[in-house]
C-alpha positions, 0 to 999 in steps of 0.5 A: 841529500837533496840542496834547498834549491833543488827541494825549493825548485820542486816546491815551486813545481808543486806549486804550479801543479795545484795551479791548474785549473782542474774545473777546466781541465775534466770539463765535464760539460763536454759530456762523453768527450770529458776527462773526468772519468778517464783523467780524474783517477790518475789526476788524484794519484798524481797529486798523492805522489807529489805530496809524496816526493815533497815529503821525502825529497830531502832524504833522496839524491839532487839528481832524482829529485831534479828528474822528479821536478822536471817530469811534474812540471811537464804534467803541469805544461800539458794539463795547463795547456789542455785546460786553456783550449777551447771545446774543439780543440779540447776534443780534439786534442784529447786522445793525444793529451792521454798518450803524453801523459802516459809516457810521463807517468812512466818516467815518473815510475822510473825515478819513483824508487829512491822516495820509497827507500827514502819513505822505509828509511825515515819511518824506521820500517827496518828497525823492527822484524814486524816492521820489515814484514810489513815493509815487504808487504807494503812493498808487494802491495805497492808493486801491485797496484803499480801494475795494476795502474800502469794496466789500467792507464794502459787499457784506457788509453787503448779504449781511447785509440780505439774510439778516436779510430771509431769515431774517425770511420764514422765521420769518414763515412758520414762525409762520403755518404753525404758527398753522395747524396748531394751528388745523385741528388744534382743528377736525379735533378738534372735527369727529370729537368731533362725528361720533360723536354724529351716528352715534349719534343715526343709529342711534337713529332708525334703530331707531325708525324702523323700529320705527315701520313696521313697527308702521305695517303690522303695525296695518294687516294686523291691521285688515284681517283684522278683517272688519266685518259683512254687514249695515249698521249705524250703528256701522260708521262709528265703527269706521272712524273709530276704524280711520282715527285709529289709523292716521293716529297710527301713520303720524304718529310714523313720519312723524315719526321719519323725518324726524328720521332724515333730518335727523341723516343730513344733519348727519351728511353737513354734519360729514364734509364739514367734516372733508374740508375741515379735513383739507385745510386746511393743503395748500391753505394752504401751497402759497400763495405770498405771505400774500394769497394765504394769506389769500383761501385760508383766508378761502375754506376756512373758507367752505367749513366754513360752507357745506355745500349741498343734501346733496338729504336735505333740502328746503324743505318745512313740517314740520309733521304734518297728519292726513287729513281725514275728514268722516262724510259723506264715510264714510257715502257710501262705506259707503252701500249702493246704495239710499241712494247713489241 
């Protein structure tokens, strides 16, 4: 038989039990995030079961009724805890609140057969055979709704781990897909930033390059039509050596605007194909499946950025300008007339 102070201490359980705020607790305005649905059927089972155990608590032994008051007055610490949380940490917190409770109503089923016995017992059930079949038919009923409970809590709380892990994907690959697109969207930036200033400077040499040949062959037509004399002479060679450096000079700045131009065309041609690559980033990158494989994707694209390959603008050769060599010697044999050759 259970002591007042035991049965005054489950009352006072009781008591803070019906003190939770139960408007707080389902909170319906969250919407799907509520535990109306999920929490609601279980809260109005506890309730029948406390009243239950106050009912029966002075037939059943100290310790039972102890255990009992202990496992409600855990159900009222986190029911009471959950209510006092705010939105976020509410939705937060749900699928944990859920799991708690659950490990709690199975010890509350633990220690629950002492009150059935004590229920039997106080109703004179096993005072009449009809009695005693209904009892046993009580009991089954009882045992199968039990069961079909503890399935139903969990089932519910599978469906609630199930969606918390949903729920975590989502936000994990809403978070990666926005990195992404902040991150391509700095690189096409850039890259477009970057193209106007290619362009420009592939107008300019484009200009001077052409500037430089034509001014390569308006000063090879001019020495041309400038005829030398008939009779030989010592200073023919110095003309021609004059004649020879200027255009060795105008052919080095043409040499060397054209590969300045070819060198900007090929920057040019590395940038498109880097916007190419960037504008196609965030296709490749979301059409993975698992964050491996968006991983190896975007490691390879970005190589793809860094690496351009032979744009066939440029080849491995020495740049520097070198001007024909041209000895005396070798003007005065070709200027010599025949006498002197032999």
């Amino acid at each position: 038989m259970a002591t007042q102070s035991h049965l005054a201490n489950l009352k006072k359980v009781a008591d803070g039990f019906r003190a939770v705020d139960q408007e707080k607790l389902l909170r319906s305005s969250v919407g799907e995030e509520s535990l109306q649905s999920v929490f609601g059927p279980r809260l109005s089972l506890l309730n029948n079961k406390l009243e239950f155990a106050l009912e029966f608590a002075p037939s059943v032994n100290d310790n039972i009724v102890s255990q009992v008051a202990s496992v409600f007055d855990q159900f009222r610490q986190q029911m009471d805890a959950q209510a006092k949380r705010n939105n976020t940490e509410y939705v937060a917190q749900r699928t944990q609140f859920l799991a708690t409770i659950d490990g709690y109503f199975e010890q509350l089923l633990q220690h629950w057969p002492p009150f059935i016995t004590a229920a039997v017992e106080m109703r004179g059930f096993l005072q009449d055979e009809g009695i005693r079949k209904e009892y046993q038919r009580t009991i089954d009923a009882m045992k199968e709704e039990s069961a079909t409970a503890l399935k139903l809590v969990k089932d519910e709380a599978g469906k609630t781990i199930e969606e918390a892990r949903k729920l975590a994907q989502q936000i994990e690959d809403r978070a990666r897909r926005t990195a992404a697109h902040i991150s391509v969207e700095a690189a096409q930036e850039q890259f477009r930033e970057a193209q106007k200033d290619h362009n420009k400077q592939v107008k300019i040499w484009s200009w001077l390059s052409g500037i430089s040949i034509l001014t390569f062959l308006g000063v090879a037509v001019y020495l041309m039509q400038v005829q030398f004399p008939e009779e030989w002479k010592w200073h023919i060679i110095y003309y021609t050596a004059i004649r020879v450096t200027i255009l060795t000079a105008v052919g080095a700045i043409a040499t060397f605007c054209l590969r300045i131009l070819r060198a900007h065309m090929h920057m040019s041609q590395h940038n498109l194909h880097r916007q190419r690559v960037a504008n196609s980033m965030s296709a490749f990158v979301e059409s993975a499946v698992t964050p491996e494989q968006r991983d190896l994707i975007l490691a390879q694209l970005v190589d793809a950025v860094a690496t351009f390959g032979t744009s066939g603008l440029l080849q491995k050769e020495d740049d520097s300008i070198h001007s024909p060599k041209m000895t005396i010697d070798t003007i005065t044999r070709t200027f010599a007339p025949p006498s002197q050759k032999s």
